[in-house]
C-alpha positions as CSV (number, residue, x, y, z in Angstrom):
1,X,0.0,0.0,0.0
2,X,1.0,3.5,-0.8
3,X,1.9,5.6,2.2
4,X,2.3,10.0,1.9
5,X,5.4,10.4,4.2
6,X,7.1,13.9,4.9
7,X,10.5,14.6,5.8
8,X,11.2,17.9,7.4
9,X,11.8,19.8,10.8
10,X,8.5,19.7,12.6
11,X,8.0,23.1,11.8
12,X,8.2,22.7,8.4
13,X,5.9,20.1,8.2
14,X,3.4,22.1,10.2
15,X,4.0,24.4,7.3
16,X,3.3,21.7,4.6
17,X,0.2,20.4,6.2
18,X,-2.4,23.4,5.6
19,X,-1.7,22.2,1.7
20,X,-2.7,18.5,2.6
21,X,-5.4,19.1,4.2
22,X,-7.4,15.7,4.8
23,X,-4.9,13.6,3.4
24,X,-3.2,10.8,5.3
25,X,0.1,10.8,6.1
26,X,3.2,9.6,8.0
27,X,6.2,11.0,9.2
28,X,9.2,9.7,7.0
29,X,13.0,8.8,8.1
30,X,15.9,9.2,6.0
31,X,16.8,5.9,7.0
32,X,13.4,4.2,5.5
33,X,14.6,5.1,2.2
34,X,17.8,3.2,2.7
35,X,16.6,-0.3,4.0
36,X,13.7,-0.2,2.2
37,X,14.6,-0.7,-1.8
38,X,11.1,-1.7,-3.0
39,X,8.9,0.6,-1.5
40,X,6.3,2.5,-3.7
41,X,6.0,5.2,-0.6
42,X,5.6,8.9,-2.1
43,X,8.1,11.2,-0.1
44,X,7.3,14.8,0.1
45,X,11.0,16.2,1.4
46,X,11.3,20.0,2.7
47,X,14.2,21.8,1.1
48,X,16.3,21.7,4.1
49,X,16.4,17.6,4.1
50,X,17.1,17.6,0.8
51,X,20.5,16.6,1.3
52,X,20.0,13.8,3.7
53,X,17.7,12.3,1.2
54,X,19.6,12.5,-1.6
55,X,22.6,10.8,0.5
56,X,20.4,7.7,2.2
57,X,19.3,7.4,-1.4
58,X,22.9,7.2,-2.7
59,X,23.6,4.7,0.2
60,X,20.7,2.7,-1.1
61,X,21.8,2.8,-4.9
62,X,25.2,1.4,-3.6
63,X,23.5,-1.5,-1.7
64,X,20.2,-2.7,-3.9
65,X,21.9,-1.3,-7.6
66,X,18.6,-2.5,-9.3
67,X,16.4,-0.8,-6.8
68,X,13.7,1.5,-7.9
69,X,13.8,5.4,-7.9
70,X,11.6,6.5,-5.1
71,X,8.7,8.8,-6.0
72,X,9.7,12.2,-4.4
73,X,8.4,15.9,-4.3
74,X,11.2,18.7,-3.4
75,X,9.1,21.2,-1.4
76,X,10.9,24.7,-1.0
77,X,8.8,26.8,1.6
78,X,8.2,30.1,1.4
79,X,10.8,32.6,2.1
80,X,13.8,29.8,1.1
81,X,15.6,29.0,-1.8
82,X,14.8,26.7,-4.8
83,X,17.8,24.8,-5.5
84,X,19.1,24.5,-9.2
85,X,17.8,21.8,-11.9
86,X,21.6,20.1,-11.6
87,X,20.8,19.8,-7.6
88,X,17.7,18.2,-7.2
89,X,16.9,16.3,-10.6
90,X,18.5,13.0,-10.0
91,X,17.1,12.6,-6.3
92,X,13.5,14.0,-6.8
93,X,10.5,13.8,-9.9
94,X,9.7,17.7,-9.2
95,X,10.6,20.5,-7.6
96,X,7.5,22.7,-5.9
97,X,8.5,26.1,-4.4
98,X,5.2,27.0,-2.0
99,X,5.2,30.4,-3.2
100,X,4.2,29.4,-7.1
101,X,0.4,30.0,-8.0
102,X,-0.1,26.5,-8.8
103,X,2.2,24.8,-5.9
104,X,-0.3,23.4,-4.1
105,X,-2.5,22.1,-6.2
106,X,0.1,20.1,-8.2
107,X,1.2,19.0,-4.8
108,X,-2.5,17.4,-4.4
109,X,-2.6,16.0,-7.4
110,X,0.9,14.3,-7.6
111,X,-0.5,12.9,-3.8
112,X,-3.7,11.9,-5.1
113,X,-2.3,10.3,-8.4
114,X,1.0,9.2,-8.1
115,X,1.5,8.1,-11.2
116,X,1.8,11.9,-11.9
117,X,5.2,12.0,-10.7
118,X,6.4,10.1,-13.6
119,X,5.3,12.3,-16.1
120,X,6.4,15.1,-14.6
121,X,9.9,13.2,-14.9
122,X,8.5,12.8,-18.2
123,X,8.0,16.5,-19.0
124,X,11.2,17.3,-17.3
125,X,13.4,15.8,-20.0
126,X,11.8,17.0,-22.9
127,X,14.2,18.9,-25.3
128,X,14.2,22.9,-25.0
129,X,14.1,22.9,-28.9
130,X,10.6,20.9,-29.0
131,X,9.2,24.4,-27.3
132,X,11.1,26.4,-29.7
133,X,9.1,24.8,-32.7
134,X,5.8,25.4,-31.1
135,X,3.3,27.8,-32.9
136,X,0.5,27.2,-30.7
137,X,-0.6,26.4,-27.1
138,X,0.4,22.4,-25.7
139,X,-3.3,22.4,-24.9
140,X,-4.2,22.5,-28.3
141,X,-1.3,20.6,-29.8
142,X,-2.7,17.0,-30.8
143,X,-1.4,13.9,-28.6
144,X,0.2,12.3,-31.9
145,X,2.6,15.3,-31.9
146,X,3.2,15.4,-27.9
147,X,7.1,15.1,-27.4
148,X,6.6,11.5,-26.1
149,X,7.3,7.6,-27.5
150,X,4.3,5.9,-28.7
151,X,3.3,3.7,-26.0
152,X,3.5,7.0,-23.9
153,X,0.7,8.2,-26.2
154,X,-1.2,5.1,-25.7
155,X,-1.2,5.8,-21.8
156,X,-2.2,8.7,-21.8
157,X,-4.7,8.4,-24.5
158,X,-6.4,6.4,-21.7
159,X,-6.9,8.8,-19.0
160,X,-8.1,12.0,-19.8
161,X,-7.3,13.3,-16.4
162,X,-3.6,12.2,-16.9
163,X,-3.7,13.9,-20.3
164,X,-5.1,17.0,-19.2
165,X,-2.8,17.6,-16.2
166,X,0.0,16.7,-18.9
167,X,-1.1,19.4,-21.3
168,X,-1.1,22.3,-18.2
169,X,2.5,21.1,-16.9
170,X,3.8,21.5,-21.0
171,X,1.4,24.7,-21.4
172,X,3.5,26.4,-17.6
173,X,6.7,25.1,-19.4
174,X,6.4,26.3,-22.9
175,X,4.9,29.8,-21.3
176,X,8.4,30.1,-19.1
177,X,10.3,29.1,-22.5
178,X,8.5,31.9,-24.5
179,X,8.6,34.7,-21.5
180,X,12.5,34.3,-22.1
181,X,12.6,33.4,-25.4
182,X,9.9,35.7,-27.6
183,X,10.3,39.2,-28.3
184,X,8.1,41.8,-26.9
185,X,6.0,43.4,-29.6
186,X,6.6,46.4,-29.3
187,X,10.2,45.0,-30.3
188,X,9.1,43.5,-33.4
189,X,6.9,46.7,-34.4
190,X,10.2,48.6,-34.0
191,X,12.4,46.5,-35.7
192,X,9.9,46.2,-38.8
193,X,9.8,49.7,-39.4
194,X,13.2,50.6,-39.4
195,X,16.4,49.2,-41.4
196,X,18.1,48.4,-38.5
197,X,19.8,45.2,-38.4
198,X,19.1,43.5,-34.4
199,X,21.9,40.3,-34.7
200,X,20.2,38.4,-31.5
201,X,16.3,39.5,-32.5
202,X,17.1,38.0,-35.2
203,X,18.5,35.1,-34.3
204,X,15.6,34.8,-31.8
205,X,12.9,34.9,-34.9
206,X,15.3,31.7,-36.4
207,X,15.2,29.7,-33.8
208,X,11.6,30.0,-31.9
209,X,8.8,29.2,-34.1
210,X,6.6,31.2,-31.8
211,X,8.0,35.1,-32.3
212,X,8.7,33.8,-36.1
213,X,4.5,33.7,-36.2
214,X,4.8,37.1,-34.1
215,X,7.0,38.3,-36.3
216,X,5.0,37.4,-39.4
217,X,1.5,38.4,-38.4
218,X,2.9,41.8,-37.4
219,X,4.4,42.3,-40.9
220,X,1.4,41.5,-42.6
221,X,-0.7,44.0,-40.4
222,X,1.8,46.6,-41.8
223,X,1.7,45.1,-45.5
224,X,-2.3,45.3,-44.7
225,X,-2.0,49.0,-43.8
226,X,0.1,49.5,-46.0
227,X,2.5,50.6,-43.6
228,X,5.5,49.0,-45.1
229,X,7.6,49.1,-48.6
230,X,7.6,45.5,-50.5
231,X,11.5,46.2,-50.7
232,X,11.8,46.3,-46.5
233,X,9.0,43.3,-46.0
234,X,11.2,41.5,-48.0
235,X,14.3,42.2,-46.4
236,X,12.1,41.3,-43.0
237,X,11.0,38.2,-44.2
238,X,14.8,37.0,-45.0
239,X,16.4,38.4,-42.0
240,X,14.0,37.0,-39.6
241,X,13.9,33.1,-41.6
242,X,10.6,33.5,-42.8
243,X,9.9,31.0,-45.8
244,X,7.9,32.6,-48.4
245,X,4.8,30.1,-48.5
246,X,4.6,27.5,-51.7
247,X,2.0,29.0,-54.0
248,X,1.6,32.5,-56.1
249,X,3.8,35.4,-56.4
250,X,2.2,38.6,-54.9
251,X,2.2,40.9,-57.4
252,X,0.2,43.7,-56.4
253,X,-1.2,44.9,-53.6
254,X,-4.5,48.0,-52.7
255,X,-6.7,48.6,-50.3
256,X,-10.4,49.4,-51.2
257,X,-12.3,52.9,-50.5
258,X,-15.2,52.1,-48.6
259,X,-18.5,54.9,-49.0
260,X,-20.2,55.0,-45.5
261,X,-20.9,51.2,-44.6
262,X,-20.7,49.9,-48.2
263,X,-19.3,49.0,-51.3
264,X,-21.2,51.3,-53.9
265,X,-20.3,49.3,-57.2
266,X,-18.2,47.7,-59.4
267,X,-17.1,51.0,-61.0
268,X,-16.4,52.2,-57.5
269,X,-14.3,49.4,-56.7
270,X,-11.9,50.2,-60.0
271,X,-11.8,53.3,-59.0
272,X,-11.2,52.7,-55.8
273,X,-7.9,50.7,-56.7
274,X,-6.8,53.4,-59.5
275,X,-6.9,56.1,-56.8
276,X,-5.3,54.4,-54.2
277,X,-2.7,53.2,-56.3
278,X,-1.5,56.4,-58.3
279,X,-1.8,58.6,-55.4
280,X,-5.5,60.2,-56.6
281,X,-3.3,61.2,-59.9
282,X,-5.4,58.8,-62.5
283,X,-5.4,59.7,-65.9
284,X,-7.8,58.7,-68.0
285,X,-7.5,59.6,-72.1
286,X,-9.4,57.3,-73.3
287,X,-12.1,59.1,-71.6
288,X,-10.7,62.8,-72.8
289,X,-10.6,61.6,-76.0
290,X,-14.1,60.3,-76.6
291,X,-15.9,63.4,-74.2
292,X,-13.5,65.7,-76.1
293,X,-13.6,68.2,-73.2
294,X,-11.0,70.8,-74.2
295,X,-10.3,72.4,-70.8
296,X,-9.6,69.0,-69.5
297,X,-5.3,67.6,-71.4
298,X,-3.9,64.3,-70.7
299,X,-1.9,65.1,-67.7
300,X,-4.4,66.3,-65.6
301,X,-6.3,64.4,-63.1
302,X,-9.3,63.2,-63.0
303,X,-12.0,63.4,-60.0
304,X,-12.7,60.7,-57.9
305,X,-16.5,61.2,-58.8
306,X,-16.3,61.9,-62.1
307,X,-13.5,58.8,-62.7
308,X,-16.8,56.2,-61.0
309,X,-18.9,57.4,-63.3
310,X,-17.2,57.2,-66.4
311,X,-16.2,54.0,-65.7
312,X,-19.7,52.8,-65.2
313,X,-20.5,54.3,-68.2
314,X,-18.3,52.3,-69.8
315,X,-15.2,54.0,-70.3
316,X,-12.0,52.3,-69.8
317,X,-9.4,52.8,-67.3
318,X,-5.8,52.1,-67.4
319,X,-2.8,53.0,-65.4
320,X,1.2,52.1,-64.7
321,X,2.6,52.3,-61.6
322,X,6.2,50.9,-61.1
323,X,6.3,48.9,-63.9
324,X,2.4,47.1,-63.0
325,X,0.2,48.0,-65.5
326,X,-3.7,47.7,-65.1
327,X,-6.7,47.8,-67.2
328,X,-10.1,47.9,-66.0
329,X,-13.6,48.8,-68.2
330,X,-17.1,47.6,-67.3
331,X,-18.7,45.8,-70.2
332,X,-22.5,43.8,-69.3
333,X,-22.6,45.5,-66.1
334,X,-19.4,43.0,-65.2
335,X,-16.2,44.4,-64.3
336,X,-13.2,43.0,-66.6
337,X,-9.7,43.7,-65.3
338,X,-6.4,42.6,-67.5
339,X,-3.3,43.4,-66.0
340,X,0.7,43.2,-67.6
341,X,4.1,44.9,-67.6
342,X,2.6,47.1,-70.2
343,X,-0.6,46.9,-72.4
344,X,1.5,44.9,-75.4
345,X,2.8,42.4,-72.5
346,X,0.0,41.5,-71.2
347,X,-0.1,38.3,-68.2
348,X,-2.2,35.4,-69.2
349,X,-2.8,33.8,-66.2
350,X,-3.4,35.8,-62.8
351,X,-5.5,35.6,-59.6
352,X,-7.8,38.4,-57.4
353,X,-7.8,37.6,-54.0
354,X,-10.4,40.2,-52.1
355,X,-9.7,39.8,-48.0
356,X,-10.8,41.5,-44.7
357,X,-7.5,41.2,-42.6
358,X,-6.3,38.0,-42.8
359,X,-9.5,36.3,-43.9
360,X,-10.6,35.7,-47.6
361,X,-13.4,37.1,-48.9
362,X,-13.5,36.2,-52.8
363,X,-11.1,34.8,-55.0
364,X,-11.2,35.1,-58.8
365,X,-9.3,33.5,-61.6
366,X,-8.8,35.0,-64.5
367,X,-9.7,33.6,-68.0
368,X,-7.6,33.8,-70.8
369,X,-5.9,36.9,-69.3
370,X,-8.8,38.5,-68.0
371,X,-10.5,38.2,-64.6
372,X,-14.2,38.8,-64.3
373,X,-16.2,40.8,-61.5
374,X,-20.0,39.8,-61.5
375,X,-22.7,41.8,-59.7
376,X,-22.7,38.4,-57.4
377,X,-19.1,39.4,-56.8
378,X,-19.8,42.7,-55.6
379,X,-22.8,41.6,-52.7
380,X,-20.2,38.9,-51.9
381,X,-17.4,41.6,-51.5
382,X,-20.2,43.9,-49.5
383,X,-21.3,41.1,-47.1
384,X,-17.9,40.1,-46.5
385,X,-16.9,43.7,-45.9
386,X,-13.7,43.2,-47.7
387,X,-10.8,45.7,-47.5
388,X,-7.8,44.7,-49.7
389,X,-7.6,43.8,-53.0
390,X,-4.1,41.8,-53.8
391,X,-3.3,40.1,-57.2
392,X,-1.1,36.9,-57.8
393,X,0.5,35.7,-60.3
């Protein structure tokens, strides 16, 4: 039968009993754990008889070598100190300092459900890099992909108490691993929108999967905003290992005007794009030319008003800005867009990806070098509330 027996000064124990509250005990001997090389006692040992315990338990390796490990909790009381990992790992499963938020409820459980202890020896030994490739919570990382053999799995697969006390003592680890390891971000922000090269920030964003993510969702916030040149995202993205994801090339990027709460129309839309892109400079001379308006040359710009409705009214739109050339004209009450290096080198295959943040809203392929926006489109775009037009090639 397992018995709860604390070692400590009488005091101490005093100390450690208004945690164990209603839980049987016995008051352990040094000398017990010495003579005694099969027993399946779980010893709760006070910092200050930490030494004695280790050395009866060195005397005992020496006498039984094929003894078992005794199941043991280090308690550190308030106001002393912990003693470090090389100190107390070989003699004890874990380490509990009283003055942690969680101290004595993990000394409960390990009471309650010994078995505990040996995954917490368990999660004591797994590798520092598993952390580092975390992207997400233990809690919500799938027991497959838990840092344990397979027939670990299996065991815990068949308590879901076991797992769930499992997940917490990974979730406090990997929290400690990420307070020391992840960059503030504030940090990040500043590093994003400077040039400044941080060696060790970098280095950092390398090596811990976590503040790569942090790193990444920050730039695109910026790249969202439009806060940020393609040249220095770039740059970013290299610096701080970022893999550019397997799929299209970005080729061009605009967020949308919105009037009030809505999306007015397709024409709006095109305009929308042309404005934001040229700076409110569009040109248009396809529409001087057929309104023959003399007052109005082919340098001058056009009205943001005045460029909606011509569009809608069938005109056709094209601009160049850094080499990107667009095209846009509403034929059928659709919206056809073709875009190109120029007009003469035009790009046959391309893709319009409308999003809201992060999310998708509508994606259209285009069709023999031309992509189509159907009245459908445009409730789909309004319901969606979508923000950001970007096109890949």
């Amino acid at each position: 039968m397992t018995s709860i027996k604390l070692l400590g000064a009488a005091h101490e124990r005093r100390a450690l009993l208004r945690h164990l509250a209603g839980i049987s005990w016995e008051e352990g001997q040094s000398d017990e754990i010495e003579h005694r090389p099969d027993s399946e006692d779980v010893w709760i040992v006070c910092r200050d008889s930490a030494l004695a315990f280790d050395a009866a338990l060195s005397k005992r390796r020496r006498k039984f070598p094929a003894s078992n490990v005794p199941r043991a909790i280090l308690w550190v009381p308030a106001g002393q100190s912990p003693l470090a990992f090389q100190d107390w790992w070989e003699a004890f499963s874990l380490q509990l300092e009283e003055t942690q938020q969680d101290a004595a409820s993990l000394l409960i459980a390990m009471v309650r459900r010994p078995q505990l202890l040996l995954w917490s020896e368990r999660i004591t030994s797994v590798p520092r890099t598993w952390f580092e490739r975390l992207v997400d919570h233990p809690a919500n990382v799938a027991v497959r992909k838990l840092p344990f053999s397979t027939a670990m799995k299996e065991e815990l697969l068949q308590s879901d108490e076991d797992l769930a006390w499992v997940r917490t003592r990974l979730g406090h680890l990997a929290e400690a691993q990420w307070a020391m390891l992840c960059p503030s971000s504030e940090a990040i922000t500043d590093w994003l929108e400077t040039d400044r090269v941080d060696p060790v920030l970098e280095a950092r964003f390398k090596r811990v999967a976590l503040a790569r993510a942090a790193m990444e969702r920050q730039l695109r916030m910026l790249e969202d905003a439009e806060l940020i040149s393609p040249q220095r995202a770039a740059a970013k993205r290299q610096a701080g290992g970022l893999v550019e994801r397997a799929g299209p090339v970005t080729w061009l990027r605009s967020s949308l005007l919105w009037h009030g709460a809505r999306l007015k129309s397709l024409g709006y839309i095109a305009a929308s794009v042309a404005a934001r892109l040229t700076q409110g400079a569009i040109l248009m001379p396809s529409f001087h030319a057929v309104r023959g308006q003399e007052a109005v040359t082919d340098d001058t710009p056009v009205a943001f008003d005045t460029l909606v409705a011509e569009l809608e009214n069938g005109e056709a739109v094209d601009f160049t800005v850094e080499d990107k050339w667009v095209h846009f004209v509403i034929q059928d009450h659709h919206l056809l867009i073709r875009i190109g290096e120029n007009s003469i080198k035009r790009f046959k295959e391309f893709q319009l990806e409308f999003r809201r943040g992060q999310d998708k809203v509508l994606t259209v392929i285009s069709d023999r070098g031309m992509a189509r926006l159907t009245p459908e489109h445009l409730k789909q775009l309004q319901d969606g509330r979508a923000r950001q037009l970007v096109i890949f090639l």
